[in-house]
Structures are given as structure tokens and as C-alpha cells.
N, C-alpha and C positions, 0 to 999 in steps of 0.2 A: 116447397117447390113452387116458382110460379106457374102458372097456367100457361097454357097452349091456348094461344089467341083462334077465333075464328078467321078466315078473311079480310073480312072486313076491319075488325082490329088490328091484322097482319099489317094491311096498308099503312092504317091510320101512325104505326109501330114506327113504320121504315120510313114515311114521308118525312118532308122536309117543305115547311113555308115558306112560301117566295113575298117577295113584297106583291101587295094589289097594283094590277094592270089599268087603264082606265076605265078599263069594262067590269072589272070587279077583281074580287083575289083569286089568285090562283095557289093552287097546291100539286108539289111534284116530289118524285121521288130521288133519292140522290140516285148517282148513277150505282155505286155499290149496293146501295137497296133496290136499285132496277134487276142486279145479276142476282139478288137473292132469292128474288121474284120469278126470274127463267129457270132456277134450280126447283125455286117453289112448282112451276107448271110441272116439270120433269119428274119431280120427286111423285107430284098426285097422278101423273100417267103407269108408273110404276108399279102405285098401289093398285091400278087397274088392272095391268095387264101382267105384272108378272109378282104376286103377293109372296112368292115364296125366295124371291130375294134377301138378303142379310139386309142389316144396317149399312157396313159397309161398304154391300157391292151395289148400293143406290147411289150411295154417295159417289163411288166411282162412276157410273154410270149419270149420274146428273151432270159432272164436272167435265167428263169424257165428252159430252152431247152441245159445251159451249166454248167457240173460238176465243184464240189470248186477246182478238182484234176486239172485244166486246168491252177487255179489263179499261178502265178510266184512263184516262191519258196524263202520266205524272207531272209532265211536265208544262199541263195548259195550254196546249199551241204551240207555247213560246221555241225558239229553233234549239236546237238540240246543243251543247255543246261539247266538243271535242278537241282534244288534245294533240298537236302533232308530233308525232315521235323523235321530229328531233329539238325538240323544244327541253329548255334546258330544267331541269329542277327548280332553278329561280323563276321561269315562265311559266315552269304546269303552274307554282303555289299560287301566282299572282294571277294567273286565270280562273283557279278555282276559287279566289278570294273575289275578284268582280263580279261571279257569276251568284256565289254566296251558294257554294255548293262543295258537297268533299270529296267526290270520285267522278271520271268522266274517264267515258270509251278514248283509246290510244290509236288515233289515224297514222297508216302506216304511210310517212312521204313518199317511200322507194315505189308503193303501189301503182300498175297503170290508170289511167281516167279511169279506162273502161273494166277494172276491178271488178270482183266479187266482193261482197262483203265477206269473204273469207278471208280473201287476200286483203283487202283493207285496212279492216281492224287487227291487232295484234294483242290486245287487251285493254283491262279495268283499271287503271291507277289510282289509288286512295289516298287522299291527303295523309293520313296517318300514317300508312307504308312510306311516303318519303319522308316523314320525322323520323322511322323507327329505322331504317336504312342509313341514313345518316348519324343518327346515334350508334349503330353495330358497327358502322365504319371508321366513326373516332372511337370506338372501342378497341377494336382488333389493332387500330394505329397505336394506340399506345398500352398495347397488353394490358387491358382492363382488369385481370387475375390482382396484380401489382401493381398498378397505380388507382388512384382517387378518382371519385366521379368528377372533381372539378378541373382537375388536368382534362381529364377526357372529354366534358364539355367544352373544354377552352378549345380542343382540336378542332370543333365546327367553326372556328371565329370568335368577332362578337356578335354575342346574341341578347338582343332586344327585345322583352314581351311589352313592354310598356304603352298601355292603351290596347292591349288586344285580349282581354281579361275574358269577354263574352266570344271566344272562337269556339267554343264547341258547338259541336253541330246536335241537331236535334232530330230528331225522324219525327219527319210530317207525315199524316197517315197520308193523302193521297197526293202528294209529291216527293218527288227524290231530294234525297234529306238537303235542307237546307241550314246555312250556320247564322248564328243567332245574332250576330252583331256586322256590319256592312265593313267590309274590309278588311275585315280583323287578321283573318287567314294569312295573308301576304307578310302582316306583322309577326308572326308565330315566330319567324326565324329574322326576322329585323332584317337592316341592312350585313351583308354577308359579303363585304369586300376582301377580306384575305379568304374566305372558304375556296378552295377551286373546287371541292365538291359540290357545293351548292348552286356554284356561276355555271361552271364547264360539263358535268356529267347530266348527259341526255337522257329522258327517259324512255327510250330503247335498253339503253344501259342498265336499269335495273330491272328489266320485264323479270317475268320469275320469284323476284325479289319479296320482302315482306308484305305481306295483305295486296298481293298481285292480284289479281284473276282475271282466266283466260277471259275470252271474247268466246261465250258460250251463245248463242243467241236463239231465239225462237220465231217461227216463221209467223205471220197474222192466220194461218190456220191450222195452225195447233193448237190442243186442246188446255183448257183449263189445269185438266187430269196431269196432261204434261209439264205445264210448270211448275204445276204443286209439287211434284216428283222433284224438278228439279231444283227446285226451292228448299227443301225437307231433305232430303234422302242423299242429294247427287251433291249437297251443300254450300248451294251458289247463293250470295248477297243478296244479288242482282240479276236482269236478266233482260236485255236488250230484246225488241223486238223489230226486225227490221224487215224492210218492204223489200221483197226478192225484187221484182223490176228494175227500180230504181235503184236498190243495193245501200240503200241508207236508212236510218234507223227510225223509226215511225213511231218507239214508245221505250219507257225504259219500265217496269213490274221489279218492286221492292220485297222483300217481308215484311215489312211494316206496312206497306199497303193492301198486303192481301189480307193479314192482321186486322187492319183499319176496314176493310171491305168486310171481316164475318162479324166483327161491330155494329154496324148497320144491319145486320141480319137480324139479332136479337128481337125475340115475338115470332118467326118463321118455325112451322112444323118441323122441318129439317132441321134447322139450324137447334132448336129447344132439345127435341129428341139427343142428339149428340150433346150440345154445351150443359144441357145442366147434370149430366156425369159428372161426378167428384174427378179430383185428378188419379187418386185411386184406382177408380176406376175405368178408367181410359189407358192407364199406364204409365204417368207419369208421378214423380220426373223419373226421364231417363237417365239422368247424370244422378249419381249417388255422392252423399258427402266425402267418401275416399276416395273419388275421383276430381274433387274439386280444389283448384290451386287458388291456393290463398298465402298471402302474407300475416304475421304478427305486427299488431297498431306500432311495436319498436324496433322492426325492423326498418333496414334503409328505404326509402322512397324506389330510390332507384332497381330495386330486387324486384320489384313490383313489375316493372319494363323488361327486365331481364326476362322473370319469369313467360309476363306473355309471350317475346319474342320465339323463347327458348320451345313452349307449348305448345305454341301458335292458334292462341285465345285471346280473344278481342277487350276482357276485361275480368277481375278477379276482388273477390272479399278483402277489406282490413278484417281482423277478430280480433279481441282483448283477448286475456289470457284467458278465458274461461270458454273461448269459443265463439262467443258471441260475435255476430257482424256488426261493426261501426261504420261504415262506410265502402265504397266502392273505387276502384283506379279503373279508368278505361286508357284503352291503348292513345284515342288522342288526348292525354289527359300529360302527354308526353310535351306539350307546350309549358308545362307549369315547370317542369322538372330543369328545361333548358332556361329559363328566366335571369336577367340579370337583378333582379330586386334585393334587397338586402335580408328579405326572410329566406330565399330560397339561396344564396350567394353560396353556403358551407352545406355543398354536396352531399362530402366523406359522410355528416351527422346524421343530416336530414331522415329523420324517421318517417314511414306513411301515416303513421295520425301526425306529426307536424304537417305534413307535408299535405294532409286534405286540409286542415285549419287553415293554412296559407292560402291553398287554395280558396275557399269559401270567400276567406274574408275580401281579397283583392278581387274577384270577380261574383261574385253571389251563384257559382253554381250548384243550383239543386242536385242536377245527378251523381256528385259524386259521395249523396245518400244513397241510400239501397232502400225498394222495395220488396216487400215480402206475402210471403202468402201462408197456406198451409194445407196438410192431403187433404183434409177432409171439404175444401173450399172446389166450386163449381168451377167446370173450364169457363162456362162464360166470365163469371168473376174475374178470372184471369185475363180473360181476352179482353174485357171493360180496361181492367186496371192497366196493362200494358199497353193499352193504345193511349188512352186517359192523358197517363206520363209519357207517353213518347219515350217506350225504356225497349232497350231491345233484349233485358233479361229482366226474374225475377227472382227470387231466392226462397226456397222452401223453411220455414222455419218447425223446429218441433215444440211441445207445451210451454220447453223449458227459454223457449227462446233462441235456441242455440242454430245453427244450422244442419238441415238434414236433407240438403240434396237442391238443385238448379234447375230451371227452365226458364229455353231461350223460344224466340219467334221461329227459328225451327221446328222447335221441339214439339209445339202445338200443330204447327201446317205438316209434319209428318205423321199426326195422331187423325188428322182428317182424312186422308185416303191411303190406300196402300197401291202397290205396283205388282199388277199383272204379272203374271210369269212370261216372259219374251215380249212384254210390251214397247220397248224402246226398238227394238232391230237393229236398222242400221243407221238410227236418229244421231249416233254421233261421228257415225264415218264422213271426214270431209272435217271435221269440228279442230281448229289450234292446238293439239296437245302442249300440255301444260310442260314448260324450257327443264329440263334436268336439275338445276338449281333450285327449281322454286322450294319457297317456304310459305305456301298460302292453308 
């Protein structure tokens, strides 16, 4: 077990070297190692004045005690961007492909100037929700039961992956996930001149719709406590924070950056005390392996898409027959599937282990290997390695190899605090309940 730094090592742990100024070098902390720093003050007033605390009700209590307005700003300055509601399917894609981004808040046009951001926003749109919609809707068009994956792809049009091989996106720890190659996105679905779904349906029209989510937002003084709640528990991506005054959005707070922020912690009394518990014993994982939807390496590609859709899970194991995981499918992985290439052309066949080889080869993506861990390995270990790879899960394996259970970025920032009894109130009256339809 490693040691618990003093202070001064604490610092030296979190710092972060800057180039030398003409005066000399300078040394600073990043800003995620600054909030570890305020929890660190918090946690040692604690031990002062109230020793007979838990572990955990410190931790609430240190998180409780700092505003969302402190968390880093995802997006650098740079202006927010946003989607307008009646902006067609082919304009979110091409928006979120310049901006080199996969989801951005839904501005409502019908809204007055002088809006609330209640009334404003209407929701999250995520690039992968308008591939996976559009795949269920040439599904349902032509009784996908009964006919081929390749009729049912031909109902979106033509579709052109060609040069857009590096579109998936990656989670940057302290920015809103970014996609890996300039452009690419807009290519995912090529030119789409016979689609009328693609051209003509607004995205108003699918709000609800696959991988939606509301327009939950968090005010600049709300607490930490608060988002981790509703990051964890209330099972939000994302989470807008917006400037009441002005009614417009001032920060967007990932799981992957709060993730990427207890990364930086590592060396902190607080932070050591908690992460170097096994997953054992903390409780994880909380997803057990008969809860976990996986495909066979020979099954269709396509059942892989189904599956999520059908679950409404973001991505799932290949296994060989023995159990083993070979690789991974994520829901925007739903680009390969639609591809006019001549590996990916015969749908009906296409298995999920052909179907990641093709992958692999025509674009070289790493993630759709799978990382792994195991009980007996440290949460920090975990929290290194998933920031590490930019993975937004990891997979529990047992001696034999085989798989025995899942943990996602969730699953860890609900292992950090717990929620009060009547702590929310009335924090979601006034809040967009989520359209009847949805499937998020």
C-alpha cells in the first residue's frame, strides 16, 4: 500500500510544471489538483472539530462545502455550442462535426429572448442517438424481424463512411468529449440525398428519442455534493451549468472529468484514505456478470446495436465461446455498421468479431479492445487506468480470465458519496421532465 504523503509531498504530488517565466520557473497546481486541495483544507478542519464523523460523511461534507462554479471549465473559454431545435438532423451532424464534438444542449427557437433557461433548453442530443434513431427507424420501415440488415440499411440511403474512419470520439479528461479526427462526424452518414429522414426531420422531432437527455442543469452555487449525486445516482452524462442572470450556460461537468479531477488527487489524505480500498471493498462492481449484455464473437454485428438500443446501454462485451471478452462494441461504433466498404457491404453475415477486425483494420481504433481489471485491484488503480484510456467503462475479470462483473464512471463517482435523506427537496421542481417516449 502506498504511503500517505505529508503536505508538502501532497503539493509536490498534484503540481503540475509550467514553463520558466523571465523571472524564473514557476510551479502551479492544475486546477483539479487546486479542488483537491479545498477538500484537503475541509477534510483536516473536520478531523478537528468533528472526529467522530464516518469516512463518509467527511466526504460528503467536504463536497457539500465547495460550489459547481470552482469545477474547471470544459470547455476553455471557447463559446458554448448549441444546437437549434429546428435544425435538421443533417445540420445538428455537421455542427457537431465542425465543432469536433458529440452532444450539445438543444435551443428551443419557439423560446422568448427573454427565456429562462428553463424554457430555453429542451435538451442533450448526442451524435450517437441520431445514428441509433435512424437505424430503428429503417428498422421498423421495413420489419427488421423479416428482412436483412442490408435492405434495412439501404433505407437510410447512400451511406458513405469513406475517410471518416477516426470519428469516434474519445473522453478528454478535462474537456467535453472531443472526436478524434477533424470532420469526420458529418462523414458518418455521407451524403444522404434520397434520406428524407436525414434531410427533413428536426431535432425537436426526436427529443425523447435514443441517448436523449433532458436539460437537467445545475445552478454556479450548487454544491459539488450535488452533482456527484446527480452524476451517480440520478444518472446524468452531463450536466450543464448555467448563469441564472443571464439564463445561459457557463460550464458543461462530464463523468469523465470529475473522474479525470480524483486523478489529480492521488497523494491526498482524503483521496488515499478512500482509493486505495480494493473494489471489494468499497462495493464494487455493482453490475454483476448475469446482469451483463454481451454478444457471441459469431454473432451478427448488428445484434450488438439491437441489443443496446433494446437495454439502453452505451456499449457491451464480444466473448468467445469460453466466455472470454475479445473486444468491445460502443453504441457510436454504429458508424462501422452503416459503411459502404466492401468488408462491411454483407450485413445479413457480418459477425461481431469480423465485424471489430474491420473495424480495427480501416480505422486503427484502439477502444473497441476492452480494458480490464480485477476485485482485488485498488479504486485508485481504476480511476488511473480509466482516465489513462479515456474509457468510460472497465470490465472485471476473474483468475480464469473469464468475465465477472462491470464498472462504469458512474459506478466509481457513486462509490464517493452517498445522499442525504431529503437532500434534494424541491431541486427538481421547475426541471423538463423527460417526453413519455423517451428511451434514455
Amino acid at each position: 500500500m502506498q504511503a500517505v504523503r505529508t503536505r508538502p509531498e501532497q503539493r509536490a504530488e498534484a503540481a503540475v510544471v509550467v514553463e520558466a517565466t523571465p523571472h524564473g520557473s514557476a510551479r502551479s497546481w492544475s486546477p483539479e489538483a487546486e479542488i483537491g486541495m479545498r477538500v484537503e483544507d475541509i477534510w483536516d478542519s473536520l478531523d478537528v472539530q468533528q472526529r467522530q464523523l464516518s469516512h463518509g460523511d467527511k466526504l460528503n461534507s467536504c463536497f457539500d462545502s465547495i460550489p459547481v462554479a470552482s469545477f474547471p471549465h470544459t470547455f476553455d473559454g471557447a463559446q458554448l455550442v448549441e444546437i437549434p431545435s429546428d435544425a435538421t438532423l443533417a445540420e445538428a451532424v455537421d455542427i457537431l462535426s465542425r465543432n469536433r464534438i458529440i452532444s450539445a444542449p438543444v435551443r428551443n427557437v419557439d423560446a422568448p429572448e427573454d427565456a429562462s433557461w428553463i424554457d430555453r433548453y429542451i435538451g442533450i442530443v448526442e451524435f450517437a442517438g441520431i445514428a441509433v434513431w435512424l437505424l430503428h427507424q429503417s428498422e421498423a420501415a421495413a420489419n427488421a424481424d423479416d428482412v436483412g440488415a442490408d435492405e434495412l440499411a439501404a433505407k437510410l440511403g447512400t451511406v458513405t463512411l469513406e475517410g471518416a474512419a477516426a470519428a469516434a470520439a474519445a473522453a478528454v479528461a478535462s474537456k467535453v468529449a472531443a472526436v478524434e479526427s477533424e470532420g469526420a462526424i458529418a462523414e458518418v452518414f455521407g451524403a444522404l440525398p434520397s434520406s428524407d429522414l436525414f434531410n427533413k426531420t428536426k431535432v425537436k422531432d426526436i427529443s425523447g428519442s435514443f441517448r436523449w437527455a433532458p436539460f437537467l442543469a445545475l445552478q454556479s452555487s450548487d454544491t459539488f455534493l450535488t452533482m456527484l449525486l446527480l452524476l451517480s445516482k440520478y444518472r446524468m452524462k452531463s450536466l450543464p451549468v448555467v448563469d441564472i442572470g443571464e439564463g445561459t450556460i457557463s460550464n458543461i461537468i462530464t463523468q469523465a472529468a470529475v473522474v479525470h479531477m480524483l486523478s489529480e488527487c492521488v497523494g491526498l489524505h482524503w483521496f488515499e484514505e478512500w482509493g486505495t480500498k480494493t473494489l471489494s471493498e468499497i462495493g464494487l462492481p455493482i453490475m454483476r456478470l448475469s446482469k451483463i449484455v454481451k454478444v457471441r464473437e459469431d454473432e451478427p454485428a448488428l445484434k450488438a446495436f439491437r441489443l443496446m438500443r433494446r437495454k439502453g446501454v452505451g456499449g457491451i462485451p464480444v466473448v468467445d465461446d469460453s466466455g472470454r471478452a475479445v473486444g468491445s462494441i460502443m453504441i457510436k461504433d454504429v458508424k462501422h455498421l452503416l459503411t459502404a466498404s466492401e468488408t462491411n457491404r454483407d450485413y445479413r453475415t457480418l459477425t461481431a468479431k469480423k465485424f471489430i477486425a474491420n473495424a480495427r483494420q480501416s480505422s486503427g481504433e484502439r477502444q473497441m479492445s476492452i480494458i480490464t481489471c480485477s476485485r482485488g485491484d485498488s479504486t485508485k488503480d481504476i480511476i488511473l487506468k480509466l482516465d489513462a484510456e479515456k474509457r468510460q467503462r472497465i470490465y472485471v475479470i476473474n483468475e480464469e480470465g473469464n468475465l465477472d462483473g462491470l464498472i462504469t464512471l458512474r459506478d466509481i463517482i457513486a462509490k464517493l458519496v452517498y445522499e442525504p435523506p431529503g437532500y434534494f427537496g424541491d431541486f427538481f421542481n421547475g426541471v423538463i421532465p423527460l417526453p413519455s417516449n423517451s428511451r434514455v
